[in-house]
N, C-alpha and C positions, 0 to 999 in steps of 0.2 A: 529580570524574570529567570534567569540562567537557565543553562542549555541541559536540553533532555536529551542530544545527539551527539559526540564528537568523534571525527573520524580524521586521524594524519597520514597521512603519507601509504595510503591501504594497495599494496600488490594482490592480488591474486590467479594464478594460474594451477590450467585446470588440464591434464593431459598433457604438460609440458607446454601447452600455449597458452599466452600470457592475456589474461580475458580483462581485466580490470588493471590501469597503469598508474599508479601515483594518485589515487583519490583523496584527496582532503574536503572536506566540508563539517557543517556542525547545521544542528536547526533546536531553536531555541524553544520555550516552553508555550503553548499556545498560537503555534503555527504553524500551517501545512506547508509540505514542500513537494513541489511536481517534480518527478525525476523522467524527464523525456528525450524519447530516442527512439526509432525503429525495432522493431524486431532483431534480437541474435547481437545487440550493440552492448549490455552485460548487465541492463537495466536487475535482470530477476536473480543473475548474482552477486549483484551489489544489496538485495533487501534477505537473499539468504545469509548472508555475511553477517547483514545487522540483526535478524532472527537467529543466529545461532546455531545454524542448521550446516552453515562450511567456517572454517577456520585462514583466517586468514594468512597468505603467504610473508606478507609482510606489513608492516605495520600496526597500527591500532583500532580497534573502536568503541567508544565507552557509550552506556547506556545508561542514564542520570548517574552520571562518573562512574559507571562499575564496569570492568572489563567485560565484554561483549563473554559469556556462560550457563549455565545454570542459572544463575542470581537472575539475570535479566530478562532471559524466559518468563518468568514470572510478572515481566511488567512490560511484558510488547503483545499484541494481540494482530497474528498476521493473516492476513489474506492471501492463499496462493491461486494463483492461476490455477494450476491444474489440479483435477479431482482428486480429492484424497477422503469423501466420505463412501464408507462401503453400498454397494446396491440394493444390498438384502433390507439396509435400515428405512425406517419412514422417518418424517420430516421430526414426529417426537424422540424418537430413537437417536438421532443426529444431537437434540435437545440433551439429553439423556448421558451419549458422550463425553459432550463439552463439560457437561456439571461433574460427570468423575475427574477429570482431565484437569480442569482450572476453577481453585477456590475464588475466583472472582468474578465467577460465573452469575450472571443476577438475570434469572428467570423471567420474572417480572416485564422486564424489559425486553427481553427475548418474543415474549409475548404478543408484546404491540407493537413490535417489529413485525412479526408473522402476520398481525391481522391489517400493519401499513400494506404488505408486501401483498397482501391476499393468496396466504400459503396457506394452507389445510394440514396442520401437525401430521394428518391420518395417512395425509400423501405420502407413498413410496416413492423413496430416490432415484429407482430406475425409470419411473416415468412423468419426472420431473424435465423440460426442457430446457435446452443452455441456460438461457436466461432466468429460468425460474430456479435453475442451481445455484448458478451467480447471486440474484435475490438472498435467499437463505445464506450462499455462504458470509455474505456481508453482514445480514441478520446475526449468525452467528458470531461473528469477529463484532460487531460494535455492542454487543452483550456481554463482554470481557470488561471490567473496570478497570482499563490498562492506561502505564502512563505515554504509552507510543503506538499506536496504530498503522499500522503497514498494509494497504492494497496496492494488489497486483493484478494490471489491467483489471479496475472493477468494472467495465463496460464494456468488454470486448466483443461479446457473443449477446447482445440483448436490440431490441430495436428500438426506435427514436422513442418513445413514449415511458418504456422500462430506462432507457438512462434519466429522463427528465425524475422519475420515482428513486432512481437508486442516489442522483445528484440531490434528491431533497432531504432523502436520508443521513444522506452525509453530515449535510447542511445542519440537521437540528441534531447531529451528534456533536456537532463542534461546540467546543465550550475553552475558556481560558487555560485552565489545568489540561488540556486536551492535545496534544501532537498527534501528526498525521504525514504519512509520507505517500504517497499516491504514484505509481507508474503508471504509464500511457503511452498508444500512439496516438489514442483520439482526442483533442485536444480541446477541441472547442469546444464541448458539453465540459467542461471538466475547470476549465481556468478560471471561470469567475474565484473557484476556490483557492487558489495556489496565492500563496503570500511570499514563496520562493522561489524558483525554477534554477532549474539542474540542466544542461541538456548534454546528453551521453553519445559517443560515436566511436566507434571501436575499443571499446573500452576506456576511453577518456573522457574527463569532461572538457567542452568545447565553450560554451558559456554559462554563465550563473549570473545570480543576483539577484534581486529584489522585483519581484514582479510588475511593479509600478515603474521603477527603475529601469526596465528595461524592453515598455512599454515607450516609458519618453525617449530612449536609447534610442531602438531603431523605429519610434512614428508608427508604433505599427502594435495588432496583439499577438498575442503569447503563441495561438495559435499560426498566425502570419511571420512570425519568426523561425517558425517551427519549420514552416515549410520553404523559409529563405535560406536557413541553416543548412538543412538536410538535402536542400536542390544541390547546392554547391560543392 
């Protein structure tokens, strides 16, 4: 299938302190991979690294083999945690952005996204609710015909019902041609999808592997690991 991801030996420090240590990993074409870890552990800049958005201190990371650039922008479509659509815009205005912004922008699709989500185009951004922001901004990023998708915590601020809607969406966006890198600390709405798991702690990684793999590993879920890991 070869690898849509490859990252060696990735440093990164940020203010002279050293946030990401010796990362290697790679995720191949038509699988997700959970990169999990508490809050402030370097999860959100290990996916700005692979968006393009910091440079790395040391090491590499190629994106369908091309050095993490320009180029690659073009074929990752990320989700960030934090707000970066303006207030003044309504939910078509946001629409409107993304279509100047990225030629692979497919409307269509945007569409019945909005009318899965039950968002009103007409709606203004400032009185849109966490969750109904989060909604949209996933709307947005899986309306990108990208060959890498990156969310960042997509569930963090939404309640049990909105994750079960944002987890389905995911769901029927997954397809073979389709990579997916997903952060978390909420775990359990979230792992039926992970075909990988990462898990991050002070800037390192502490375990990886195959999610079935490591499932039979420690007798336990992804979620329950999560919290045997991070107790300790």
């Amino acid at each position: 299938m070869g690898k849509v991801l490859e990252i060696n030996n990735l440093v990164k420090r940020l203010g002279g302190k050293s946030v990401l240590n010796d990362i290697t990993l790679s995720l191949e074409r038509g699988k997700v991979l959970g990169i999990l870890g508490p809050n402030g552990q370097g999860k959100t800049t290990l996916l700005n690294l692979i968006a393009g958005l910091y440079k790395p201190t040391m090491g590499e990371i190629k994106v369908d083999g091309i050095l993490v650039g320009y180029e690659t922008k073009k074929i990752v479509s990320y989700l960030q945690e934090k707000d970066y659509l303006y207030k003044w815009m309504t939910v078509e205005d946001a629409a409107c952005f993304y279509k100047d912004f990225f030629n692979d922008f497919d409307e269509v699709k945007l569409s019945e996204l909005l009318k899965f989500m039950k968002l009103d185009k007409k709606s203004k951004i400032k009185t849109l609710s966490k969750g109904m922001l989060e909604k949209l901004g996933l709307s947005l990023t899986l309306s990108r015909k990208s060959k890498l998708y990156i969310l960042d915590e997509p569930i963090s601020g939404v309640d049990t019902i909105s994750r079960d809607k944002i987890v389905d969406t995911i769901i029927n966006n997954l397809d073979e041609d389709t990579s997916m890198i997903i952060t978390t600390h909420y775990v359990g709405e979230l792992e039926k999808l992970f075909d990988e798991v990462i898990f991050i702690g002070e800037g390192s990684i502490i375990e990886k592997g195959d999610a079935e793999d490591l499932r039979e590993k420690y007798g336990a879920s992804i979620d329950e690991i999560y919290r045997k890991v991070f107790a300790e």
